[in-house]
N, C-alpha and C positions, 0 to 999 in steps of 0.2 A: 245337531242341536239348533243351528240357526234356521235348517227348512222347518226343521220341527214348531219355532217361535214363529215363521212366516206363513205356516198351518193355519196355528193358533188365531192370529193375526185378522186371517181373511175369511175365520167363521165364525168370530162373536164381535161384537162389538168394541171400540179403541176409547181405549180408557188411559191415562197417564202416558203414551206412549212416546212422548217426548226424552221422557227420562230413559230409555233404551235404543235413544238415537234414534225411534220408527218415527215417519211423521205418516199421517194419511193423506192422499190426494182427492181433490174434489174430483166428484162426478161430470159429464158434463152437464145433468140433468141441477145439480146442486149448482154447477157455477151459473148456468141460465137464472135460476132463482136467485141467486145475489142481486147477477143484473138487472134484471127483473125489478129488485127491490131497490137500487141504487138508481136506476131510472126514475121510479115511481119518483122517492126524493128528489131527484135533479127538479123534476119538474113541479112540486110543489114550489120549490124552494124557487124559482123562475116566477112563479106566480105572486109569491108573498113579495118577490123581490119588485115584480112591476106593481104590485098595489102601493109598497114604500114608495119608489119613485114618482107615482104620480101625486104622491102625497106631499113628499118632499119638494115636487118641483113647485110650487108655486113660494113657496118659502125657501127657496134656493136657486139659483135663475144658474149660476155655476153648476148647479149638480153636486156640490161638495158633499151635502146631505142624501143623493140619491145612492143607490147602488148601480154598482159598475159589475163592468165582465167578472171582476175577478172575485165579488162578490156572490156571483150566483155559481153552485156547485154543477161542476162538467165533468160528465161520466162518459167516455171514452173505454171501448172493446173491442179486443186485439185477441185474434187466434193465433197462435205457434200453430197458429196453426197450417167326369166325363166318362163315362163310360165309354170309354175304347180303349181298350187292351193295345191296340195297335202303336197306341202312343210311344209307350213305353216297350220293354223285353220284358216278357211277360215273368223272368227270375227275379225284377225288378221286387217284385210284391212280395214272393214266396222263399225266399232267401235268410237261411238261421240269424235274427237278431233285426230283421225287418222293422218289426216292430215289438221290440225291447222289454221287457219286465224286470224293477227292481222291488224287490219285496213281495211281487204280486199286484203289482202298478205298473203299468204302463206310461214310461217315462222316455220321452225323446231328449237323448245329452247333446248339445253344443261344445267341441271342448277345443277354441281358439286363442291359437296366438297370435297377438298384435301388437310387432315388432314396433317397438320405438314411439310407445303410446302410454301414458302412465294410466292410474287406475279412473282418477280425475276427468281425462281425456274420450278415454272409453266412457264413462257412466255418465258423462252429458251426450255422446254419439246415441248410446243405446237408448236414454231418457226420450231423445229426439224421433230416435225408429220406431220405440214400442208405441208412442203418444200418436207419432203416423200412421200406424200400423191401425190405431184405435179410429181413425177418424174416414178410412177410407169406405167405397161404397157399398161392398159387401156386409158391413158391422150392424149388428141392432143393438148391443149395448155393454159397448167394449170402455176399458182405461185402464190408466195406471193406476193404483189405488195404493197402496204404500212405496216408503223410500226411506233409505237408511242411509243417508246420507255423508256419515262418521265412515261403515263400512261399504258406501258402493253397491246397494244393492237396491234392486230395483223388484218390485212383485208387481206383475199386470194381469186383470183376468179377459176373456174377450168371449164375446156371443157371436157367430155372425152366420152368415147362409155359406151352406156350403154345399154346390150344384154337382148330381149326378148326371140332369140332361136339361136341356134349356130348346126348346123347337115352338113351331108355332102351336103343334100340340098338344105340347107337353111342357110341365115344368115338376123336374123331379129333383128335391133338394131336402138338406137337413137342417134343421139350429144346431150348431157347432160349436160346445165351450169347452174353454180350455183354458187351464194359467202360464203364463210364461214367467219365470224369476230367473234374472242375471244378474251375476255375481262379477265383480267387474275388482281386476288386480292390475300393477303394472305389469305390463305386455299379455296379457291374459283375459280374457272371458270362458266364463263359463255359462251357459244358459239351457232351461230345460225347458219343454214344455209337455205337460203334466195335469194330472185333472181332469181328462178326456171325457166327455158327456154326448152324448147323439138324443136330441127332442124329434123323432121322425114322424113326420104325419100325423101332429097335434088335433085331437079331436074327432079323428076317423076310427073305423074298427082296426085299419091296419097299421094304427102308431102305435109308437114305444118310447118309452124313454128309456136309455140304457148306456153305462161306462162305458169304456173301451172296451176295460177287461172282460166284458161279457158280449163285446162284438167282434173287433178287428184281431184277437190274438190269437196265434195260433191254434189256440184248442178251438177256438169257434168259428176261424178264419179259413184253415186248412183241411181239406181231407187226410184219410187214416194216415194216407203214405207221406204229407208233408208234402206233394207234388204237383198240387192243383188246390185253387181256390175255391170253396163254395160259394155258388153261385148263387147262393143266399144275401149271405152277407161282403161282397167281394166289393160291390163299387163303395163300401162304407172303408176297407183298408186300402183300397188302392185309392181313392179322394184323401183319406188321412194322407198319408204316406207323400203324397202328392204334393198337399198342402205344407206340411211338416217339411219339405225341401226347398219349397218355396220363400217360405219363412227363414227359414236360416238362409238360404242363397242372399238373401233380401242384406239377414244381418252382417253376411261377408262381404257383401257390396260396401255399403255403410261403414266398415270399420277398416278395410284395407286397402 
């Protein structure tokens, strides 16, 4: 029921959502726009303030009448803030439950214990990773977007590139989204990530856009015998795959 509400959540629009403990998080592209707007004021308000003053100063040799620092508004901004099979064994990829399906979704589980850390503890750690996670160099337009903060849960969605070869003659890569939601309890997370999208070659005759589930899963990942990867679609599950271990390694660092 509650993935069900965190569905809900992240494909229409947040209405009341206070009252069910959601709150939504700003964009970065929304909080630039505050600042943005919060700047613009400061520096009106700088201006109207030196017109008073030079108004004031000749009928005020003290200044009593003038405006001071503390009268002009200060706006201060603060961030928190491969294709080669050789890499890996190549049973690495093709192995029963690689990549996962619940319901007919392609769903990667996180299911950690984190001795001697209440749920509190954990949901400011992860708050911290998934917002890092968001702001690093590969991302084109990732964040946290909701938080439930009565129950500890965190929903983030993220866009970002995701490289099959990089050379001086090549650059072969995909737009990579995906939702991450962790559920955060004493000694306990659980995190999935979920919602798998591939934007391949926008624009050209040879793009696509396409789920998971109609790229990296076994029926469309594997040949008949389940023994070898097609060579179709292989560097999209072994980069998933890749990624996805990355990410949680990242989250294990972080919380143990």
């Amino acid at each position: 029921m509650k993935k069900l509400l965190i569905m809900i959540f992240l494909s229409i629009p947040l209405v009341s959502m206070a009252q069910n403990g959601w709150e939504r998080v700003l964009t970065e592209k929304e909080k630039q726009e505050q600042i943005e707007k919060a700047e613009a004021a400061a520096k009106k308000a700088r201006k109207d303030a030196e017109k008073q003053a030079k108004k004031s100063k000749k009928t005020n040799k003290n200044g009593k009448d003038s405006a001071s620092d503390n009268d002009i508004a200060e706006i201060s901004t603060s961030t928190d803030s491969k294709d080669n099979g050789k890499k890996y064994k190549y049973s690495k990829y093709i192995q029963p439950g690689a990549v996962p399906e619940v319901d007919g979704k392609v769903i990667f589980t996180l299911e950690l214990d984190v001795p001697g850390k209440n749920a509190q503890q954990i949901y400011d750690r992860m708050y911290n990773t998934l917002d890092g996670l968001a702001k690093k160099e590969n991302q084109i337009n990732s964040g946290i977007l909701l938080v439930n903060k009565e129950e500890h849960i965190i929903a983030a969605k993220y866009s970002e590139w995701l490289e099959f070869t990089r050379n001086f003659f090549v650059l072969d890569r995909t737009e990579f989204n995906y939702t991450i939601i962790a559920t955060c309890k004493d000694n306990h997370l659980t995190m999935t990530l979920e919602r798998i999208t591939y934007n391949y070659e926008e624009g050209r005759e040879t793009g696509f856009m396409l789920p998971a589930e109609k790229l990296i899963t076994d029926e469309y990942a594997l040949n008949k015998k389940k023994k070898k990867l097609k060579p179709t679609f292989s560097k999209f599950r072994r980069n998933t795959i890749d990624r996805k271990d990355e990410i949680f390694q990242e989250v294990k660092d972080r919380l143990l």
